[in-house]
TORVO-568323 format. One record per residue (C-alpha): x, y, z; residue in three letters; residue number from 1. Coordinates in Angstrom, 2 decimals, always signed. Example, Ala and Ser with C-alpha at 12.3 -4.5 7.8 and 13.67 -1.06 7.14 Angstrom:
BEGIN
+---------+---------+---------+------+------+
:       x :       y :       z : resn : resi :
+---------+---------+---------+------+------+
:  +12.30 :   -4.50 :   +7.80 :  ALA :    1 :
:  +13.67 :   -1.06 :   +7.14 :  SER :    2 :
+---------+---------+---------+------+------+
//
This chain:
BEGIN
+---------+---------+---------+------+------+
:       x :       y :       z : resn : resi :
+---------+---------+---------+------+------+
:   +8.99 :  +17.30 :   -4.42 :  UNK :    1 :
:   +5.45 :  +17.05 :   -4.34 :  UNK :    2 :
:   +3.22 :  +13.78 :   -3.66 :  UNK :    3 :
:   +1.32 :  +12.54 :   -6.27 :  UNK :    4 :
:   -1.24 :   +9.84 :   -5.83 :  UNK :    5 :
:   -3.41 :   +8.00 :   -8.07 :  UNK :    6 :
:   -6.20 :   +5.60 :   -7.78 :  UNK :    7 :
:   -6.94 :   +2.86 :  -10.21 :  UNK :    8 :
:   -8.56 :   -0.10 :  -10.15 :  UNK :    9 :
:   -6.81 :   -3.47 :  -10.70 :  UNK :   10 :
:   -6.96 :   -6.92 :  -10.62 :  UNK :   11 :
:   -8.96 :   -7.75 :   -7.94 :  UNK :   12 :
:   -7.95 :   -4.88 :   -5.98 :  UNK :   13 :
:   -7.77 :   -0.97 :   -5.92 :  UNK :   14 :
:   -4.18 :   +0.39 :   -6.65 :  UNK :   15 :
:   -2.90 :   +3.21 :   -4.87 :  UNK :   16 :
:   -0.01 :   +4.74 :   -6.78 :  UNK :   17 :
:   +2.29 :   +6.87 :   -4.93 :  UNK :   18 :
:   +5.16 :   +9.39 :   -6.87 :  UNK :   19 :
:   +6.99 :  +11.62 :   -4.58 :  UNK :   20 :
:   +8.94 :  +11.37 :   -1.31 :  UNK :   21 :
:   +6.83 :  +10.08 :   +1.75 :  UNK :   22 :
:   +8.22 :  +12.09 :   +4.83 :  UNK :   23 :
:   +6.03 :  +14.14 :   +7.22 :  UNK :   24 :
:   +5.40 :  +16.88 :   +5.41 :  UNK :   25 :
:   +3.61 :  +14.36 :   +2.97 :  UNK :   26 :
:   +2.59 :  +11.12 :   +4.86 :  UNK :   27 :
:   -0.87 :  +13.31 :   +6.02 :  UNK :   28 :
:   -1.22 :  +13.04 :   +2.10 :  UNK :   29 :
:   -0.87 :   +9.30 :   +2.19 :  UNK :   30 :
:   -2.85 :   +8.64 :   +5.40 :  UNK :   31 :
:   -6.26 :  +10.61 :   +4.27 :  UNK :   32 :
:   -6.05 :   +8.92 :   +0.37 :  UNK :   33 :
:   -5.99 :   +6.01 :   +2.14 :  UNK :   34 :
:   -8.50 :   +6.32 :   +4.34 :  UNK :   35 :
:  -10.64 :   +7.70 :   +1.92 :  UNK :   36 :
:   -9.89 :   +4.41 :   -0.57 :  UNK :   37 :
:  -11.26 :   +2.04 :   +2.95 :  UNK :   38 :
:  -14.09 :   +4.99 :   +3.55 :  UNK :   39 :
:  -15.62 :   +4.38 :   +0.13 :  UNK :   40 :
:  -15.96 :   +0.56 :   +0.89 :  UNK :   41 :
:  -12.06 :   -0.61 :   -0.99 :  UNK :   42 :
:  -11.03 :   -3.54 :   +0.98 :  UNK :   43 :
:   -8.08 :   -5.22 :   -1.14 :  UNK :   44 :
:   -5.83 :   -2.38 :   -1.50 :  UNK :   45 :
:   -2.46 :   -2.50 :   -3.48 :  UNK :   46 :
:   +0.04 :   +0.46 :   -3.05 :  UNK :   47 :
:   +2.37 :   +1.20 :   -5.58 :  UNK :   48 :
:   +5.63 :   +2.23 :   -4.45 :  UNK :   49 :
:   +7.42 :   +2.05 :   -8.14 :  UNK :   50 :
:   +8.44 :   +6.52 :   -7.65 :  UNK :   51 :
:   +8.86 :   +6.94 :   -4.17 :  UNK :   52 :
:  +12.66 :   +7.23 :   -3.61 :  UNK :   53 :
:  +12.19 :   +8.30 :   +0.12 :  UNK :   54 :
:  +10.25 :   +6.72 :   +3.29 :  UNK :   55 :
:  +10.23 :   +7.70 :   +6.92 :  UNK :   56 :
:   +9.15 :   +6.86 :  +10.03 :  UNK :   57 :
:   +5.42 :   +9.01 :  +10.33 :  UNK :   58 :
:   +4.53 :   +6.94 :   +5.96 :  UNK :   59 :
:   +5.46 :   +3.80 :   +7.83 :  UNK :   60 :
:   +2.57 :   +4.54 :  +10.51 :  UNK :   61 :
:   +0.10 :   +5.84 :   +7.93 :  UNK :   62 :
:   +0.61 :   +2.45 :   +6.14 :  UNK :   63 :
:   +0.19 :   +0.49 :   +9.42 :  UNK :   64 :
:   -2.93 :   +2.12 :  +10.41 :  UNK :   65 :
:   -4.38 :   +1.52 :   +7.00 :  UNK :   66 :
:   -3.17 :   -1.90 :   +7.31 :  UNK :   67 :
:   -4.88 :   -2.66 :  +10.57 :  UNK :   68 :
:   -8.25 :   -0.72 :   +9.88 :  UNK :   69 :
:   -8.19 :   -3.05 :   +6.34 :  UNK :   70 :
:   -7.77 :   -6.01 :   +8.49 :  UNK :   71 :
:  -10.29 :   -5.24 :  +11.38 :  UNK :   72 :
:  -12.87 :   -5.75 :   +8.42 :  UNK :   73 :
:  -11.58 :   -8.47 :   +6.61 :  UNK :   74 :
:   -9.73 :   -6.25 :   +3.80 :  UNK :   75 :
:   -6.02 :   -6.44 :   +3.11 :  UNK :   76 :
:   -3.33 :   -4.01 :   +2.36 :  UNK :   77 :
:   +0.00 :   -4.93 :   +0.07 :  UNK :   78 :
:   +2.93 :   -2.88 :   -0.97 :  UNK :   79 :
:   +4.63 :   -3.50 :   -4.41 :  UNK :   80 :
:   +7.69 :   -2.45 :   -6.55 :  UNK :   81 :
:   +9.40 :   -0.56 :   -3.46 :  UNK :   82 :
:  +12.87 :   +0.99 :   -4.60 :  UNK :   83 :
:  +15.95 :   -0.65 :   -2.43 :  UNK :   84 :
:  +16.04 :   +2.40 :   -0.36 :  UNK :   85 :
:  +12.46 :   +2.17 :   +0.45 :  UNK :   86 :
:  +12.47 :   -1.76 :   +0.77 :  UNK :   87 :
:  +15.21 :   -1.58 :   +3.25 :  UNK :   88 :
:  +13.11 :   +0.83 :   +5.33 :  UNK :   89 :
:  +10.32 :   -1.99 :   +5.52 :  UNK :   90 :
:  +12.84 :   -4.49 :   +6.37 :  UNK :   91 :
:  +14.44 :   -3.11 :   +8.92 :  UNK :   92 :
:  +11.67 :   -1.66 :  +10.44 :  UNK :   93 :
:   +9.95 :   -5.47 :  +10.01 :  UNK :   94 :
:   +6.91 :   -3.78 :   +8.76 :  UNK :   95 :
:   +7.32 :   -6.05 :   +6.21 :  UNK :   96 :
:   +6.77 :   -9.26 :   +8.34 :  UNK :   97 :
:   +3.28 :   -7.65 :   +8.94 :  UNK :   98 :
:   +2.22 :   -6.17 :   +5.34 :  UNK :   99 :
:   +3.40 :   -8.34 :   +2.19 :  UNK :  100 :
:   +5.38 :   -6.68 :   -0.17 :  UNK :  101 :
:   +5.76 :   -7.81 :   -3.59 :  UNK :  102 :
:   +8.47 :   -7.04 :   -6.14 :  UNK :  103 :
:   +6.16 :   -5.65 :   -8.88 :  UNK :  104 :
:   +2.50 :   -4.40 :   -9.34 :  UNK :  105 :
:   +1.45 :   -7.42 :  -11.32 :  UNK :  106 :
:   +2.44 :  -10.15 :   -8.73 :  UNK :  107 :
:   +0.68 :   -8.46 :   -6.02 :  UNK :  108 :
:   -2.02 :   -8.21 :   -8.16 :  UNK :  109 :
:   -1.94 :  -11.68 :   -9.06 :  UNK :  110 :
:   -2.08 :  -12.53 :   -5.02 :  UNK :  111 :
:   -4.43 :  -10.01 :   -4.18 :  UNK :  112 :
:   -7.52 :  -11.67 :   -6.64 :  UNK :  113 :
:  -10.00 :  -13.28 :   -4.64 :  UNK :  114 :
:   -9.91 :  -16.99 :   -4.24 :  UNK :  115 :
:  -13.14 :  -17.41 :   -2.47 :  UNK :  116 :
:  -14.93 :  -18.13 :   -5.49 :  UNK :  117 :
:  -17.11 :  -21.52 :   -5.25 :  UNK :  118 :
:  -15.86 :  -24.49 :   -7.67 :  UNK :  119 :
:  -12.07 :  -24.17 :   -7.43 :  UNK :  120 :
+---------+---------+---------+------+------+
//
């Protein structure tokens, strides 16, 4: 199965949505969309895991690089709606003790709004 990815913006961040299986012959896919998301300036990014069934080792790394380059400038990377198969990958690699992972796309969303704003 191909990888499909899609780029919208949402609330308060921009949403990478990922369809597909993310093993190595399509985490290079995932690791230059995301780059090119921090590239154009994106610094609160939100990836949608909602229709990928599969996740190895070499999308784990492309998410951890993107996570550290997003931190190095004050950005932030979350995950949301991973499948059990996929979650369980992030557990028990403990990437998810490093990257917050949220059960669905709006409660990410809902954490990833900025709260710097002056007067609250």
């Amino acid at each position: 199965m191909d990888l499909q990815l899609s780029v919208r913006a949402g609330r308060g961040c921009t949403v990478l949505e990922v369809r597909g299986e993310l093993d190595m012959a399509t985490s290079p896919q995932l690791r230059e969309g995301l780059q090119r998301l921090v590239d154009a300036g994106n610094r609160r990014v939100l990836v949608d895991l909602a229709g990928v069934g599969f996740m190895d080792s070499s999308a784990l790394g492309a998410l951890v690089v993107t996570f550290k380059a997003l931190r190095d400038v004050g950005g932030r990377l979350c995950l949301a709606a991973a499948q059990p198969a996929v979650r369980s990958v992030l557990t028990v690699t403990s990437v998810d003790q490093a990257i917050d992972v949220y059960d669905s796309v709006l409660a990410a969303e809902a954490d990833m709004r900025p709260t710097d704003t002056s007067g609250s």
